[in-house]
C-alpha positions in Angstrom: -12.4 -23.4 -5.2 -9.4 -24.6 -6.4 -8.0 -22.1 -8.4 -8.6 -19.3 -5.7 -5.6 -21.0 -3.3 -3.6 -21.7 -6.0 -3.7 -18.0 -7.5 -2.6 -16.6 -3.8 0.8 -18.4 -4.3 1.5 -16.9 -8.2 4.7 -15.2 -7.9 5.0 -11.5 -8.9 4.8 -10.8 -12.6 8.8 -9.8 -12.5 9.8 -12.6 -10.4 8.1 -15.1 -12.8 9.8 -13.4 -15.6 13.4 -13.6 -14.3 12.8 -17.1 -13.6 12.2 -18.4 -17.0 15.2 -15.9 -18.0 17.3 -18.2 -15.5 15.7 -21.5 -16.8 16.6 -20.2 -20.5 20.0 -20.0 -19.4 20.2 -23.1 -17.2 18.7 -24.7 -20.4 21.9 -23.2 -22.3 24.1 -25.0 -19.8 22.5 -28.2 -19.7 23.1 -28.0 -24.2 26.5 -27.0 -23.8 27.5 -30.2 -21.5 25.6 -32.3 -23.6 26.6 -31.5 -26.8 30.6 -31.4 -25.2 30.1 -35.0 -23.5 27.4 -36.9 -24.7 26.7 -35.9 -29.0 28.8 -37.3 -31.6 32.0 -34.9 -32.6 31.6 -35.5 -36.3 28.1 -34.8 -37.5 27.3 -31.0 -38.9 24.4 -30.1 -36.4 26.6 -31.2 -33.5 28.9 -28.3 -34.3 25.7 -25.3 -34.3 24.1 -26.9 -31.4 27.7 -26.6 -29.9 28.0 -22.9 -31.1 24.5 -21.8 -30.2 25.1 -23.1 -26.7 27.7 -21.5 -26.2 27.0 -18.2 -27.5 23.9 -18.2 -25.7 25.4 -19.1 -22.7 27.8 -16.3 -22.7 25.0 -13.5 -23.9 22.6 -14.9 -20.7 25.3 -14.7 -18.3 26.7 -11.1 -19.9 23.3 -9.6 -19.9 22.2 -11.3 -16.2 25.6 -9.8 -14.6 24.5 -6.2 -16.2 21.0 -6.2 -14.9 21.8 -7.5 -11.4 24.7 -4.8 -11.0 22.5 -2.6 -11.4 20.1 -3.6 -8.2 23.0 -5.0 -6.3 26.5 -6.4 -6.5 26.6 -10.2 -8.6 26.7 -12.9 -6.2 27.5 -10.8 -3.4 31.2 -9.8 -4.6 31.9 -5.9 -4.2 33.1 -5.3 -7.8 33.7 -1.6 -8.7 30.5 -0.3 -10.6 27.8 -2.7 -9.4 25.1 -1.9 -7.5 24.4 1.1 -9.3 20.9 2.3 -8.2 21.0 2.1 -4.4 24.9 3.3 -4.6 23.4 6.8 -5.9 20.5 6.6 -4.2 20.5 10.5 -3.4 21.8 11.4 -6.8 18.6 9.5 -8.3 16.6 11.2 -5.6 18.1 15.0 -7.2 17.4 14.0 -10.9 14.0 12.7 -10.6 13.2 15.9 -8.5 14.7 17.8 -11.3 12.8 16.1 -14.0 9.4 16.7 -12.8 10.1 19.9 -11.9 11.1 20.7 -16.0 8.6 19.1 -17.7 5.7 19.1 -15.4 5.5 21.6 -12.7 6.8 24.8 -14.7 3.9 27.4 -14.6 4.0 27.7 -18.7 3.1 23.7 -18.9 0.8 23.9 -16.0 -0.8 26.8 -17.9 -0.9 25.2 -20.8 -2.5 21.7 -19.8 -5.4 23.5 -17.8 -5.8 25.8 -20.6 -8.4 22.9 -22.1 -9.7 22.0 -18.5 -12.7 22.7 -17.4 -11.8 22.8 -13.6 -15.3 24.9 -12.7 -17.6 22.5 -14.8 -16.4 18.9 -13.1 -16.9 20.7 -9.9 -20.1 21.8 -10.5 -21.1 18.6 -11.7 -19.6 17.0 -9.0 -20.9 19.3 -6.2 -24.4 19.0 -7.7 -24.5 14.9 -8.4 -27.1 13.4 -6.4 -25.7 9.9 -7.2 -26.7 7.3 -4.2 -23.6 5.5 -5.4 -21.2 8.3 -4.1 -20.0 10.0 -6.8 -21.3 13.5 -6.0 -22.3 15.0 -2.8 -25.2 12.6 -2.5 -25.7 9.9 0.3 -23.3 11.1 2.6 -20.0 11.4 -0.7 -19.5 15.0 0.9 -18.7 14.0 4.4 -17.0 10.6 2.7 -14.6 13.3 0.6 -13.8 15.4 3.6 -13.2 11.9 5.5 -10.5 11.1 2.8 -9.1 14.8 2.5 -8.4 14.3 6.1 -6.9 11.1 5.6 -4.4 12.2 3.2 -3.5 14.8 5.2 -2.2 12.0 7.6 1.0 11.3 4.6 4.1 12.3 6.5 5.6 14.3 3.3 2.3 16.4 3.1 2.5 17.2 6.4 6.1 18.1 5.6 5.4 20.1 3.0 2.7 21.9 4.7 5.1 22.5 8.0 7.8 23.7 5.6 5.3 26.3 3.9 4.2 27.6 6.6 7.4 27.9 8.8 8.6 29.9 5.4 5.8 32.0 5.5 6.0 33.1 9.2 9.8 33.4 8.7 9.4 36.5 6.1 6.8 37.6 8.0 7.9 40.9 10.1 5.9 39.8 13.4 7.3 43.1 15.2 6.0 46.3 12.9 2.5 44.0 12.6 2.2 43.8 16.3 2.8 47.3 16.7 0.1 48.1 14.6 -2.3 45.9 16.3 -1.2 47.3 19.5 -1.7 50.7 18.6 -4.7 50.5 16.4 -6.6 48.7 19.4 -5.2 51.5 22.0 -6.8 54.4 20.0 -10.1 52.3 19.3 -10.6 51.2 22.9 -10.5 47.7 22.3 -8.4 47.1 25.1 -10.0 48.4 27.7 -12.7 45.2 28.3 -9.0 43.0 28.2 -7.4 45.1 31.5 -11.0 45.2 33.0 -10.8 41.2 33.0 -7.2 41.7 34.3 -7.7 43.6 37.0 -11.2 41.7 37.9 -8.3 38.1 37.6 -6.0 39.9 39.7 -8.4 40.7 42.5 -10.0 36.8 42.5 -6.0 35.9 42.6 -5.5 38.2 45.7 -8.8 36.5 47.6 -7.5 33.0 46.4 -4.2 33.9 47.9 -4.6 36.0 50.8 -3.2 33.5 53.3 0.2 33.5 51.4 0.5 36.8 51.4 0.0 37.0 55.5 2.4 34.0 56.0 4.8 35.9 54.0 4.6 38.9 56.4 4.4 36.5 59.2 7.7 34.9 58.4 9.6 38.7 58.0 8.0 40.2 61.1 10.3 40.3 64.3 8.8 37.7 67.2 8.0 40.6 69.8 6.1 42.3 66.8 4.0 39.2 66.2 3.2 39.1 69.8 2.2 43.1 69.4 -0.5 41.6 66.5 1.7 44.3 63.7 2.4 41.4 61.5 -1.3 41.4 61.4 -2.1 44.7 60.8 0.7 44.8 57.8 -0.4 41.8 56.4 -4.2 43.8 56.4 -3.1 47.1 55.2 -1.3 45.1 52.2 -4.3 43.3 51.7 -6.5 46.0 51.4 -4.4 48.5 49.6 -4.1 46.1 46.6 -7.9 45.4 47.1 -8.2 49.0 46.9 -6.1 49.7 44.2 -7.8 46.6 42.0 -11.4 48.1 42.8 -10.2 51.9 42.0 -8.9 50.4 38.5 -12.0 48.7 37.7 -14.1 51.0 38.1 -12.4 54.4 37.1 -11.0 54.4 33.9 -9.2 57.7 34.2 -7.3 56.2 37.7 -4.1 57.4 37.3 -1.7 53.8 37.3 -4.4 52.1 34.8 -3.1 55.6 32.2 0.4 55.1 33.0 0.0 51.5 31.9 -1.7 52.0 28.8 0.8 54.9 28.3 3.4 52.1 28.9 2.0 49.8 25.9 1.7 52.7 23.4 5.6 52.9 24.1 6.2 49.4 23.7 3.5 49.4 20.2 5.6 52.5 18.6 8.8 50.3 19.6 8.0 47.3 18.0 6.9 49.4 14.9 9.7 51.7 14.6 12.8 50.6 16.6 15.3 48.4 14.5 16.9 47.0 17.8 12.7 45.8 19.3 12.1 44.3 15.6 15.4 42.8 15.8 14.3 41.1 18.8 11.4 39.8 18.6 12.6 38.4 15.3 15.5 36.6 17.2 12.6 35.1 19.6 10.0 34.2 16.7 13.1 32.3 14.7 14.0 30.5 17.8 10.5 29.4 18.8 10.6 28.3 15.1 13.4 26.3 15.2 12.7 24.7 18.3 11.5 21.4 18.0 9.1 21.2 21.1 7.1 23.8 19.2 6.7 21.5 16.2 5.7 18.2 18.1 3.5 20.6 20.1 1.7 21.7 16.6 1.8 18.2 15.1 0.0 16.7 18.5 -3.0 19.5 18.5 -3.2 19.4 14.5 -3.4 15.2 14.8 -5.8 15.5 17.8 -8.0 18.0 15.6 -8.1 15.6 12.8 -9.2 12.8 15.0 -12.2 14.7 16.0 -12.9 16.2 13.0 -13.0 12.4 11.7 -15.0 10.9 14.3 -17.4 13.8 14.1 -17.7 12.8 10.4 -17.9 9.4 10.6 -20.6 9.5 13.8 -22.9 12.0 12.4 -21.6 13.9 10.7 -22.2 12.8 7.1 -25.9 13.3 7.9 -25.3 17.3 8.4 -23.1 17.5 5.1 -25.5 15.6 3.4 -28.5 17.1 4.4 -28.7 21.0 5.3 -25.3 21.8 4.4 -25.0 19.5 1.8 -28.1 21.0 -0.1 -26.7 24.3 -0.6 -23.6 22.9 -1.8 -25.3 21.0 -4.7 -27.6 24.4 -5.3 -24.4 26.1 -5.9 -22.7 23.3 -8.0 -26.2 23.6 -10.3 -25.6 27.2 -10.5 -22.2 26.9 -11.4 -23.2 24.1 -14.4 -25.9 26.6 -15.4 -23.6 29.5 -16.0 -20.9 29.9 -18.7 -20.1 33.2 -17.7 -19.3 31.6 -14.4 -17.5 28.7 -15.2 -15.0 31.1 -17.4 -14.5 33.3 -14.3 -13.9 30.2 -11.9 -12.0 28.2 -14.1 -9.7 31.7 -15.1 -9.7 31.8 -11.1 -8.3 28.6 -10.3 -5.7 27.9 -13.3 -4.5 31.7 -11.4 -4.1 30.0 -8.3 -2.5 26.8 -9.8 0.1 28.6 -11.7 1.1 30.8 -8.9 1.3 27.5 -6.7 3.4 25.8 -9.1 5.7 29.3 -9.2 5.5 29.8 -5.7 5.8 26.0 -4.3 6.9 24.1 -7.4 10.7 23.5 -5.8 8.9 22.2 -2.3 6.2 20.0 -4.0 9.0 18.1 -5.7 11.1 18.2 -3.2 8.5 15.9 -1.5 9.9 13.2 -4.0 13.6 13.7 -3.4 12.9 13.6 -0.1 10.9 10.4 -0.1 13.5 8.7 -2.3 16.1 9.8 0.1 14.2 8.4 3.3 14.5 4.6 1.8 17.1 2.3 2.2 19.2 0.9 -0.2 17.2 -2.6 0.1 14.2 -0.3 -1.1 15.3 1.3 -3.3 16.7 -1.7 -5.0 13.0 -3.5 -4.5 10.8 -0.9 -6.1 12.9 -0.1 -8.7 13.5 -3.6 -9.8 9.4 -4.4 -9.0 8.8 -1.3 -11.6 11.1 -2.5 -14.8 12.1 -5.6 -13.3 10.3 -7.8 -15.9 11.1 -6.4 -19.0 14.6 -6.4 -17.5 14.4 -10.4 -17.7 13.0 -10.1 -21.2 16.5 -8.1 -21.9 18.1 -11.2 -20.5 16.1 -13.5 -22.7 16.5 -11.6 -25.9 20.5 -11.6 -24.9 20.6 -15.4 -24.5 18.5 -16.1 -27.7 20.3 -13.8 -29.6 23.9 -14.8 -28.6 22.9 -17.9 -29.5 22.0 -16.9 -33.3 25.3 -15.3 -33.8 26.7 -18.0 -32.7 25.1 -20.0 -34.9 26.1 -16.9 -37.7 29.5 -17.2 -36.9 29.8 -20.9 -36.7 28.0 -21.1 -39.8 30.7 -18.2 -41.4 33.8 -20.3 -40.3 32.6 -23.6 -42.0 31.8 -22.2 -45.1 35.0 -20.1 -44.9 
């Protein structure tokens, strides 16, 4: 009970490091100003203790001033070339980037490291496991899994990433010839036909819904002596039912003569978008500008964040019980199939080091680009943290080898001069 309190307050393994570095070289100190005030000047050992002192004294201090600047600048004081790291912040951000991308995500390495994988045969295993610890799919690890898939999906670079790839994707994209196609494709096989039907059957429950506008509208343009006469009346009832007309005769006649000249109208407008460089050029001025406008991505990232949230309660609240039971069944049927069958596992495995590689070609730039970025995003007090959490320690042993080892050569060179 007493140990557990005092472990809480153990410092860091780096900041206990650097403070027996800087008792080592207060030590150093406290020798030197000893063995100057308080030792005898003429006795032998008085003269190496005075020599290690100070040699160790000077190594310590050399070798602390070269690992602070490297974090920040020594003692505050903005001397040129301190504060290395968070000074070139972005350029460290570039070069680590860069080094991941050479000698980890080129598709001949990636090709060559899942070469020996069997990708196919730990899924299988997996898929099939019916461990009641969670391992495999058993005891609700499915609906756990697709809990913590969506959970990472919540990391702000992924989504990044993922926003990025598919903002790329539509911009190659040629929207207009495709939606010609579409266009025309569904004109020839009829398919549009139930979509003006619900038109024209919304535009006639519009026109009920809205009748009295339309008479207070011709009430409003209609002379006072002809509202007295009861005409804006009749108008306002011969509008009415002429469009009521028109909507019915629509409806119900597919041959009616406007309800061809509009279809006639959209075949135009589908060979257009197909054919006509100034309609493509158009519509891919609109689609980049919807792209680029930022509404359009909050509006994505709000539905996509709602989605998950549902998805995830869903999961959570009941979820796991349908992964794990019907679903989740014929998942680990087909994971024992796929442990059953070499030929299988060869095809799969072939399969997916296919669709890693091509990633890695594809997306290699962007998936390490999620590093630079990340790097980039910190501040300089960060940067300086992390770093110095990471190889901070065996930074301080530099500083302890540096005082100890000053010290012997100055005992060396102490020892030199006498004997000289």
């Amino acid at each position: 009970m007493i140990g557990a309190p005092f472990g809480m307050f153990q410092p860091h393994p780096a900041r206990r490091m650097r403070l027996v570095a800087t008792g080592l070289l207060v030590l150093m100190a406290a020798i030197f100003v000893i063995t100057h005030t308080a030792l005898p000047e003429g006795a032998v050992w008085t003269g190496y203790l005075q020599a290690f002192s100070e040699a160790a004294l000077v190594g310590g201090l050399a070798d602390w001033f070269a690992v602070v600047a490297l974090f920040r600048h020594p003692l505050g004081l903005p001397i040129p070339h301190t504060a290395i790291l968070p000074r070139n912040k972005e350029r460290l951000a570039d070069n680590l980037a860069g080094f991941l991308k050479r000698n980890f995500l080129t598709p001949a390495i990636v090709a060559r490291r899942l070469a020996g994988i069997d990708m196919a045969g730990a899924a299988g295993r997996w898929l099939a496991a019916p461990s009641p610890t969670g391992s495999g799919l058993g005891r609700g690890g499915f609906a756990r899994f697709a809990v913590q898939l969506l959970d990472a999906a919540d990391n702000e670079a992924l989504s990044d990433l993922v926003r990025h790839g598919i903002s790329s994707n539509l911009r190659r994209l040629e929207v207009a010839p495709l939606a010609g196609r579409i266009l025309d494709r569904s004109l020839d096989e009829g398919r549009l036909q139930p979509v003006f039907d619900s038109a024209v059957i919304w535009g006639a429950r519009i026109l009920d819904e809205n009748e009295f506008l339309i008479r207070g509208l011709v009430e409003e343009r209609t002379q006072w002596f002809l509202r007295m006469a009861g005409i804006d009346d009749r108008v306002a009832n011969a509008i009415i039912s002429g469009l009521r007309k028109l909507l019915n005769d629509m409806a119900y006649d597919p041959q009616h003569p406007l309800r061809i000249k509009i279809m006639i109208a959209i075949k135009d407008v589908a060979f257009d978008l197909q054919y006509l460089p100034e309609t493509k050029e158009k519509v891919e001025r609109w689609k980049n500008e919807m792209l680029d406008n930022p509404e359009l991505a909050r509006f994505l990232d709000g539905i996509w964040g709602n989605l998950k949230a549902s998805m995830r309660s869903g999961l959570k609240d009941g979820g796991a019980q349908v992964l794990s039971g019907r679903v989740g069944d014929g998942i680990r049927a087909f994971g024992s199939t796929i442990e059953a069958d070499p030929a299988l596992r060869r095809s799969l495995n072939k399969y997916a080091r296919r669709i890693v590689t091509g990633a890695v070609a594809d997306y290699g730039d962007q998936i390490v680009a999620v590093v630079s970025d990340t790097v980039k995003r910190w501040d300089t007090q960060t940067v300086s943290d992390r770093l110095e959490r990471a190889v901070g320690r065996d930074l301080q042993f530099i500083r302890v080898n540096g005082t100890l080892v000053g010290g012997l050569v100055g005992v060396i060179l102490h020892g030199l001069v006498t004997l000289l």
